[in-house]
Residue frames as qw, qx, qy, qz and C-alpha x, y, z in Angstrom:
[[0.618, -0.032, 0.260, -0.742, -1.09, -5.58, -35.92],
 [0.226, -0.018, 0.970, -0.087, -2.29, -8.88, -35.34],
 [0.563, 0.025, -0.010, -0.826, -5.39, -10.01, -37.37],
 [0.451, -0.176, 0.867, -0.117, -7.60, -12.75, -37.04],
 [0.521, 0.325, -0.376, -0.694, -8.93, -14.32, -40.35],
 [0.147, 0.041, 0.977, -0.147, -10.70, -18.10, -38.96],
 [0.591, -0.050, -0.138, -0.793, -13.55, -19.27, -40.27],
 [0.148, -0.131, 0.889, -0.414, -14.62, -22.08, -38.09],
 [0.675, -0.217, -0.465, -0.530, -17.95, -24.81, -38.79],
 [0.781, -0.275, -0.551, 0.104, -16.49, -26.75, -35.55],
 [0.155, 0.775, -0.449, 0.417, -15.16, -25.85, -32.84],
 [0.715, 0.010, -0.667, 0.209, -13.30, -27.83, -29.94],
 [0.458, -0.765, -0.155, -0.426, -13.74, -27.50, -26.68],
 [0.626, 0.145, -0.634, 0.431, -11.49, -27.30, -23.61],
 [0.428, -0.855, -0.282, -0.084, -11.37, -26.48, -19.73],
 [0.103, 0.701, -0.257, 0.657, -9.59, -23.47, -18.18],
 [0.672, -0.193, -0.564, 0.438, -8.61, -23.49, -14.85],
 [0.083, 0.701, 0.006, 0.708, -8.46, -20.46, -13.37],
 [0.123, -0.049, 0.616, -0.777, -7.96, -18.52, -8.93],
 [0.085, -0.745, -0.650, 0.124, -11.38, -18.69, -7.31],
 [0.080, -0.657, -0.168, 0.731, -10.60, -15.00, -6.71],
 [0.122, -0.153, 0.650, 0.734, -10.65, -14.59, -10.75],
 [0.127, -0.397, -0.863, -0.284, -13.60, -16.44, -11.41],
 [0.091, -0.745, -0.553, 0.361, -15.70, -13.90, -8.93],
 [0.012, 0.639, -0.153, -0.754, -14.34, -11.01, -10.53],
 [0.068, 0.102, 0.808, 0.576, -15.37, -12.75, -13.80],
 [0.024, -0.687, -0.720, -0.094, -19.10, -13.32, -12.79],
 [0.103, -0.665, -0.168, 0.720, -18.87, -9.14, -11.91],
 [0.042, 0.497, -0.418, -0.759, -18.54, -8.73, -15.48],
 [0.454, 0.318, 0.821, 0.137, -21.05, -11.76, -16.76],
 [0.577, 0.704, 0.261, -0.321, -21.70, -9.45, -19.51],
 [0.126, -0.674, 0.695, 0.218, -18.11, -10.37, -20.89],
 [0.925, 0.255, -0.280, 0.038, -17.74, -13.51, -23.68],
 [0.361, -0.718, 0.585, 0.109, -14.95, -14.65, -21.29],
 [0.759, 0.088, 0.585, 0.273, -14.91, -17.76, -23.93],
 [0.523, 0.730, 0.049, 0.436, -14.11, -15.01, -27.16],
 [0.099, -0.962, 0.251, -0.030, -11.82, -13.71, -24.83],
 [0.438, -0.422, 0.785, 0.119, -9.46, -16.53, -24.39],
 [0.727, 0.356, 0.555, 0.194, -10.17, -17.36, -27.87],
 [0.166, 0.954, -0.125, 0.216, -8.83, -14.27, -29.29],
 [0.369, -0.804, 0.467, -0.014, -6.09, -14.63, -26.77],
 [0.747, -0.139, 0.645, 0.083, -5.34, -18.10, -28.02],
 [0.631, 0.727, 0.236, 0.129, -5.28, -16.92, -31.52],
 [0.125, 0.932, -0.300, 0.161, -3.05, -14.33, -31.04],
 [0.634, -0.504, 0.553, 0.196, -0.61, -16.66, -28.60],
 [0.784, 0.209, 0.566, 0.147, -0.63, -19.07, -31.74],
 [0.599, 0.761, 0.083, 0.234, -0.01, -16.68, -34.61],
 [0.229, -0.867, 0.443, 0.003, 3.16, -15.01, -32.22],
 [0.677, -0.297, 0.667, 0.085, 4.50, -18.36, -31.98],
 [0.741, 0.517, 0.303, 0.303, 3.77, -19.69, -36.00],
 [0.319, 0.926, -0.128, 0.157, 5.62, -16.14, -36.69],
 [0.445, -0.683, 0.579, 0.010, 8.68, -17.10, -33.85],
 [0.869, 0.067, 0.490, -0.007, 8.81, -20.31, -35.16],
 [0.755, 0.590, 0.173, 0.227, 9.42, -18.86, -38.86],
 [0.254, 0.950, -0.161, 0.079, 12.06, -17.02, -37.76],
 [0.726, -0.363, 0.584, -0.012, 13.79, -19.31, -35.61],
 [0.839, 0.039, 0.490, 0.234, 14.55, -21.49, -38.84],
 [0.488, 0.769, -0.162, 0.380, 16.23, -18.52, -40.35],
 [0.336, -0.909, 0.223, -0.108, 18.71, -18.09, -37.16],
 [0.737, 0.307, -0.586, 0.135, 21.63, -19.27, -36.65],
 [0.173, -0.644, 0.679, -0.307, 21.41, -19.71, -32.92],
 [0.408, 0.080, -0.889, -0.192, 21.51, -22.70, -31.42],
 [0.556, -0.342, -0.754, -0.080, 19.21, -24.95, -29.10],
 [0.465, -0.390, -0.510, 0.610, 20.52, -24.06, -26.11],
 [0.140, 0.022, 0.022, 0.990, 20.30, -20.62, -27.01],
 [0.379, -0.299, -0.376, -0.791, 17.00, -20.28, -27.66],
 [0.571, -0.416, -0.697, -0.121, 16.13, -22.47, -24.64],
 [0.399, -0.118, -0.245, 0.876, 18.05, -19.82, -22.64],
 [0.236, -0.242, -0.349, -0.874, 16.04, -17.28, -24.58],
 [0.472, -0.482, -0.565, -0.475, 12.87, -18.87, -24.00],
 [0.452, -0.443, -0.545, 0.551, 13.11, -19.26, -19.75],
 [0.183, -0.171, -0.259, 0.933, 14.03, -15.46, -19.25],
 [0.168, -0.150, -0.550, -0.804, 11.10, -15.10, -21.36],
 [0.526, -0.339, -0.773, -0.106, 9.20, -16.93, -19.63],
 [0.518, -0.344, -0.564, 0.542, 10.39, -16.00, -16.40],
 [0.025, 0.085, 0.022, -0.996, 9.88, -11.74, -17.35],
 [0.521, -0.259, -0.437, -0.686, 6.08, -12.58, -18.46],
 [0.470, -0.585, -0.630, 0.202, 5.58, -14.30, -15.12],
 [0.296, -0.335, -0.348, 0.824, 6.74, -11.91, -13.11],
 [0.013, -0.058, -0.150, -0.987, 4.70, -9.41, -15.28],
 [0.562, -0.372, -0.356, -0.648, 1.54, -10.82, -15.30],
 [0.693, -0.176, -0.696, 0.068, 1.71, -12.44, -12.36],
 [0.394, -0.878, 0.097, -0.254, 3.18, -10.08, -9.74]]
């Protein structure tokens, strides 16, 4: 389980792109923080990765390998969230 322990006085600010067909099915739900949702989501991306990261520099594969790795990875999480 994945907690989030941030205790933030600033925060920074970025824009999101997103379908038009998204964004209407957002405002259907305009009782939704869609900005603590993709903050939460961005937390969690970031603590997967700080945790990949520490294991990665216990491995012994190599570059390529993991850049191998990382595509299919890539390429099974489109296809999953994407369609």
């Amino acid at each position: 389980m994945i907690t989030h322990n941030y205790v933030c006085d600033k925060m920074g600010n970025i824009t999101l792109s997103i379908p038009e067909k998204i964004h209407e099915e957002m405002k259907h739900f305009s009782e939704v923080s869609w900005s603590e949702v993709a903050r939460r989501a961005i937390i969690e991306r970031l603590e997967i990765l700080r945790l990949a990261e520490k294991l990665a520099k216990k491995s012994k594969l190599t570059e390529d390998d993991v850049n191998l790795f990382s595509k299919k990875v890539k390429s099974l999480a489109t296809k999953r969230f994407l369609g």
